[in-house]
Backbone as JSON, one array per atom type, in Angstrom:
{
  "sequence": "XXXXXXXXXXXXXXXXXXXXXXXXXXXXXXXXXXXXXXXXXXXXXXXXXXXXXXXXXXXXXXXXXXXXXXX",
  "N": [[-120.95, 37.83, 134.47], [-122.35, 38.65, 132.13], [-120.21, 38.47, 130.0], [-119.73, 35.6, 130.31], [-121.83, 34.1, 129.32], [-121.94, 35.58, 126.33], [-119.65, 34.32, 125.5], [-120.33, 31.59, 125.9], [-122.47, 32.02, 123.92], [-121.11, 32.21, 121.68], [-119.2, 30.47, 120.94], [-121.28, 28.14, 120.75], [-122.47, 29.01, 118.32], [-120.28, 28.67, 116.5], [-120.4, 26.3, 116.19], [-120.5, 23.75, 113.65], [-122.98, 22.45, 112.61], [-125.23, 24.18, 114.01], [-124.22, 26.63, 112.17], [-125.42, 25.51, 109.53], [-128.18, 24.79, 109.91], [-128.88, 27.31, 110.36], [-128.35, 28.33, 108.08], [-130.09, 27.13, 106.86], [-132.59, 28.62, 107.79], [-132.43, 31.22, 107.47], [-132.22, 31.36, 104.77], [-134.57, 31.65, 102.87], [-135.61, 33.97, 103.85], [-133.29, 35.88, 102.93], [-133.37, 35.35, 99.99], [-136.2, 36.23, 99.58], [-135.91, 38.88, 100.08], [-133.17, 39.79, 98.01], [-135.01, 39.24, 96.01], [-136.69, 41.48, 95.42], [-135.76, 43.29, 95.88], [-133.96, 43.29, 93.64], [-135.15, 44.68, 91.15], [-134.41, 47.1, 91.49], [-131.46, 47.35, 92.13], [-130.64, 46.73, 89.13], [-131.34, 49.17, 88.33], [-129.75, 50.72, 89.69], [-127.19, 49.89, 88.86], [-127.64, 50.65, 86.06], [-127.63, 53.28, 85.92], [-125.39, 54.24, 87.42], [-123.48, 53.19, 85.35], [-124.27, 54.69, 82.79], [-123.38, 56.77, 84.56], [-120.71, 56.81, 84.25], [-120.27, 56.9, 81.67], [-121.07, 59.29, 80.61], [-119.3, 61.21, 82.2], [-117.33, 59.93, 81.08], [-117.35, 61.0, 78.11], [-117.4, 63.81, 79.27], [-114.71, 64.39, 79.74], [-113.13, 63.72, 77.39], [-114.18, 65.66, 76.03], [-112.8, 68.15, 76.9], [-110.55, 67.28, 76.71], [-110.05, 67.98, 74.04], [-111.2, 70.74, 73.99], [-108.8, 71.36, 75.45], [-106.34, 71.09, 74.37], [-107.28, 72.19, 71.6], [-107.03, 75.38, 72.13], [-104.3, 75.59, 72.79], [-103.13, 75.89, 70.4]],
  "CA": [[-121.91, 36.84, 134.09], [-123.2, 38.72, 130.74], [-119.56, 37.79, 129.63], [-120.02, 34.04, 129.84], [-123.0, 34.16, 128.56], [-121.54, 35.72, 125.43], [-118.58, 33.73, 125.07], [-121.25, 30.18, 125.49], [-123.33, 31.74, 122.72], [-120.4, 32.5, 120.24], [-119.07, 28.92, 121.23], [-122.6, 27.6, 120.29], [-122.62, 29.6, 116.67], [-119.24, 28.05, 115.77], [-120.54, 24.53, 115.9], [-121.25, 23.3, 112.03], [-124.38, 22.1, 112.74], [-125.58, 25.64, 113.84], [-124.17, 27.29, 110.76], [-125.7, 25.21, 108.47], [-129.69, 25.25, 110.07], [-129.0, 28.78, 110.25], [-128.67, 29.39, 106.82], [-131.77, 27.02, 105.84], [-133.64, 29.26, 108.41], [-132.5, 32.38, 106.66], [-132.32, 31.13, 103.19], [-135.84, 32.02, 102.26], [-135.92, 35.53, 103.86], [-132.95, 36.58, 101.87], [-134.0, 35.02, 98.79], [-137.06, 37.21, 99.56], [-135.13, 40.32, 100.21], [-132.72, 39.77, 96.53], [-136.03, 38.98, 94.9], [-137.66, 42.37, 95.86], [-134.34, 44.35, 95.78], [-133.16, 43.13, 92.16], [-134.57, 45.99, 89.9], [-133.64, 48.62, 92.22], [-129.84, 47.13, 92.11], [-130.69, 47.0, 88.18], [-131.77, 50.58, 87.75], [-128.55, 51.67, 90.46], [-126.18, 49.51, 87.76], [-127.43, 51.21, 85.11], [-127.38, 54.84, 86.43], [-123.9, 53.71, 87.48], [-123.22, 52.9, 83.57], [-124.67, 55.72, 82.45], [-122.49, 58.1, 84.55], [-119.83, 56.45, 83.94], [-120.45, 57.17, 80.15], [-121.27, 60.69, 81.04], [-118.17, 61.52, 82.49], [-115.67, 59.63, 79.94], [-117.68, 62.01, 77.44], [-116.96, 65.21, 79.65], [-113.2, 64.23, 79.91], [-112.95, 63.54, 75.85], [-114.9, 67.19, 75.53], [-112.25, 68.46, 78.09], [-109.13, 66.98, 76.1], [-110.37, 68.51, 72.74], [-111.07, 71.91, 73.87], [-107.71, 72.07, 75.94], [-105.49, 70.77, 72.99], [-107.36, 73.78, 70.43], [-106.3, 76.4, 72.79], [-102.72, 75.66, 73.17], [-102.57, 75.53, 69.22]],
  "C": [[-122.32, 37.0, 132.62], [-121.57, 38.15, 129.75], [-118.99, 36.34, 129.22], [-120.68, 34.03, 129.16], [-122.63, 34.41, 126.9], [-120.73, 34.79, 124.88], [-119.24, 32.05, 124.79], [-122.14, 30.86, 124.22], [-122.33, 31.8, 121.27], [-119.36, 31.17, 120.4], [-119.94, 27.85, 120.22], [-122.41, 28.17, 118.76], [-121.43, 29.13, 116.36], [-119.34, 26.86, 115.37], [-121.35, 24.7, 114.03], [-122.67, 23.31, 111.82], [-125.49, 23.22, 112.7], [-125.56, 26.31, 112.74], [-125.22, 27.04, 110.23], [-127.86, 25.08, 108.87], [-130.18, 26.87, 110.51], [-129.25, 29.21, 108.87], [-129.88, 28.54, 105.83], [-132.78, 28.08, 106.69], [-133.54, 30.55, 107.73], [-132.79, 32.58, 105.18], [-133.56, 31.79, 102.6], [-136.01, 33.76, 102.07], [-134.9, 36.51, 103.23], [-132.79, 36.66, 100.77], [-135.18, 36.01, 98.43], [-137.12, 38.7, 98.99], [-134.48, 40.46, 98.83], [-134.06, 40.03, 96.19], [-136.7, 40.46, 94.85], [-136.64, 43.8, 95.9], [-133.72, 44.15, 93.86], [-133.67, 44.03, 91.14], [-134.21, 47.28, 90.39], [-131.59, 48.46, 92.01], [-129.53, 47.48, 90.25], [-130.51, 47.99, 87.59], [-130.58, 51.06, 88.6], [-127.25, 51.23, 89.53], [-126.46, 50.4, 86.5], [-127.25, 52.34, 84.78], [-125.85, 54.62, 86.48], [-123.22, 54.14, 86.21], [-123.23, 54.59, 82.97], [-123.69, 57.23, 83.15], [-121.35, 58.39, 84.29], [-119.32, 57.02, 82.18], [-120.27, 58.77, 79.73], [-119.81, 61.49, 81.35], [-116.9, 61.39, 82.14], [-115.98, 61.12, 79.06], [-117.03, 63.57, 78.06], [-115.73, 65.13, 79.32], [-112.82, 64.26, 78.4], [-113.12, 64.82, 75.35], [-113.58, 68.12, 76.14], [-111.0, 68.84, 77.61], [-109.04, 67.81, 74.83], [-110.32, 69.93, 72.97], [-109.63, 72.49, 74.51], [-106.75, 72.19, 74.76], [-105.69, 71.93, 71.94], [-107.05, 74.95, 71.26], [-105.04, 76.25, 73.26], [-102.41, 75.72, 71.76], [-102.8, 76.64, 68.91]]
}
């Protein structure tokens, strides 16, 4: 029985119609969610950046000191 049941509600969520007053019903609350999440994603891009930067530097420091000890 809980197998019908499933298979009529994922039936039901395929119809267009569904979709699309689904995502005005959500629209807001993850507009919300971005809006309230965007300088945390900011400050995790720029840490990102930053280690990124960090770690070319080590590798450049890395290349230099191996190269004067083989000479």
């Amino acid at each position: 029985m809980s197998d019908s049941m499933i298979v009529q509600c994922l039936e039901i969520l395929k119809r267009d119609d569904i979709k699309y007053e689904l995502r005005v019903l959500f629209s807001p609350v993850i507009e919300f969610i971005f809006f309230h999440l965007k300088p945390y994603l900011y400050l995790f891009l720029g840490l990102f950046v930053f280690m990124f930067l960090l770690i070319l530097g080590i590798l450049f420091l890395l290349i230099q000191v191996l190269r004067t000890k083989h000479l």
